[in-house]
C-alpha positions in Angstrom: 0.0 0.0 0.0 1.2 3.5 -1.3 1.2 6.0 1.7 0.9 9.7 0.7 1.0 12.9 2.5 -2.0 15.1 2.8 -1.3 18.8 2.2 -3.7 21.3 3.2 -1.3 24.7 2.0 -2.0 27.4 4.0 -5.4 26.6 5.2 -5.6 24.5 8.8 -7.6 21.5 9.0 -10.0 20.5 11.8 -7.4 19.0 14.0 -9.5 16.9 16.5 -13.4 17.6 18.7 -14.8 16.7 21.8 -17.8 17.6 23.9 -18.4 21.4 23.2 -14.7 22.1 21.2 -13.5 22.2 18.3 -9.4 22.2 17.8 -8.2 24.1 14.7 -4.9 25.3 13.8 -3.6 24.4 17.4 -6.5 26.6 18.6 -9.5 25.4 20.3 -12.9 26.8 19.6 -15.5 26.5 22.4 -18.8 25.9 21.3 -20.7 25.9 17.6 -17.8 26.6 15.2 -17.7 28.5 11.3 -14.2 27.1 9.9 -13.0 28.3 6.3 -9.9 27.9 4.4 -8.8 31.0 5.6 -10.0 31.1 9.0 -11.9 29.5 12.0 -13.8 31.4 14.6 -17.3 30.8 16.7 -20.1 31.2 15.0 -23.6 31.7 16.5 -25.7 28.5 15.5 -28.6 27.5 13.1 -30.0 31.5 14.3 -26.9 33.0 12.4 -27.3 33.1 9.0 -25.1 36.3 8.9 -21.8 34.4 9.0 -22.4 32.0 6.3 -23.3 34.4 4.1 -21.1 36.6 4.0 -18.9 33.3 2.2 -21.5 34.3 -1.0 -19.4 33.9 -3.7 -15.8 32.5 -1.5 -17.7 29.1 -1.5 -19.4 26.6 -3.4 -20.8 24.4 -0.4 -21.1 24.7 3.1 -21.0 21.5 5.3 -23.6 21.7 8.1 -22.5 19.6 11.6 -25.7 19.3 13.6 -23.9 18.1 16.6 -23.7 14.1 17.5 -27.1 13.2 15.9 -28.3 14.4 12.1 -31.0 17.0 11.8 -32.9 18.8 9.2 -31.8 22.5 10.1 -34.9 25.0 9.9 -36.1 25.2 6.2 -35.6 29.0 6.4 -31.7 28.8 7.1 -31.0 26.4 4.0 -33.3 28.0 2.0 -31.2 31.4 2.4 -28.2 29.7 1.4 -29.7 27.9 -1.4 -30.9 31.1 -2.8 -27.5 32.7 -2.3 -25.6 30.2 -4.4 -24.4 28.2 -1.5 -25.1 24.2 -1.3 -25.7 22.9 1.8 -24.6 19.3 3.1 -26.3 18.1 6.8 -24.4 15.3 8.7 -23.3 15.0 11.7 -20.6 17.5 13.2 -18.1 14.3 13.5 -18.8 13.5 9.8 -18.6 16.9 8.4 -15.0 17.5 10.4 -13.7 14.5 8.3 -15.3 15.5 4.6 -14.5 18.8 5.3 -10.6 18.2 5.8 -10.6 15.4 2.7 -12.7 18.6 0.4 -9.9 21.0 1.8 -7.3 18.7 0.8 -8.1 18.1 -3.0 -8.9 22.1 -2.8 -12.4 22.6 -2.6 -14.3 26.0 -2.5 -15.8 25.2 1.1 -16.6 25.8 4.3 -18.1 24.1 7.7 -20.4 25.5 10.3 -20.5 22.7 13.4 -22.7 22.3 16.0 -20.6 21.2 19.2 -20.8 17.1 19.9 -22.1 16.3 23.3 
């Protein structure tokens, strides 16, 4: 079996999660979590629509982690995103740390807002 390296360039992959964290980039985030390419910070749940948005145009998809069990988000909050160009992929957070980092690694316009596990 061939063994290759996985490079992520500048941009920091989701490192590791527990109960209510998030660990990016050697820095933990407390809490629900909006991770980029180009940055990671909190991000105020399924009632922020804000954050996301403002990727319009920096993304193509936007990886939703409802926590440690899947969820349909509100209607409202995927229909937003929808309309502005952004697709939207529900899993769990666990799930969406791993396709996220994968996506990130071939080079992939996108992003992952994350609901805190347990």
């Amino acid at each position: 079996m061939r063994l290759t390296e996985i490079s992520y360039g500048s941009a920091q992959p989701v490192q590791g999660y527990g109960p209510g964290f998030f660990r990016i980039g050697g820095h933990v985030l407390r809490g629900a979590a909006l991770i980029t390419p180009w940055d990671a910070g909190p991000w105020g749940g399924l009632e922020d629509l804000e954050a996301p948005l403002s990727l319009q145009g920096r993304i193509d998809v936007l990886l939703l982690g409802m926590g440690a069990e899947i969820a349909h988000p509100p209607a409202a909050f995927r229909e937003a995103l929808e309309a502005a160009g952004i697709g939207v992929e529900v899993m769990t957070s666990p799930a969406a740390c791993r396709t996220y980092n994968v996506l990130l690694s071939e080079g992939r316009r996108i992003a992952a807002a994350l609901l805190p596990v347990g």
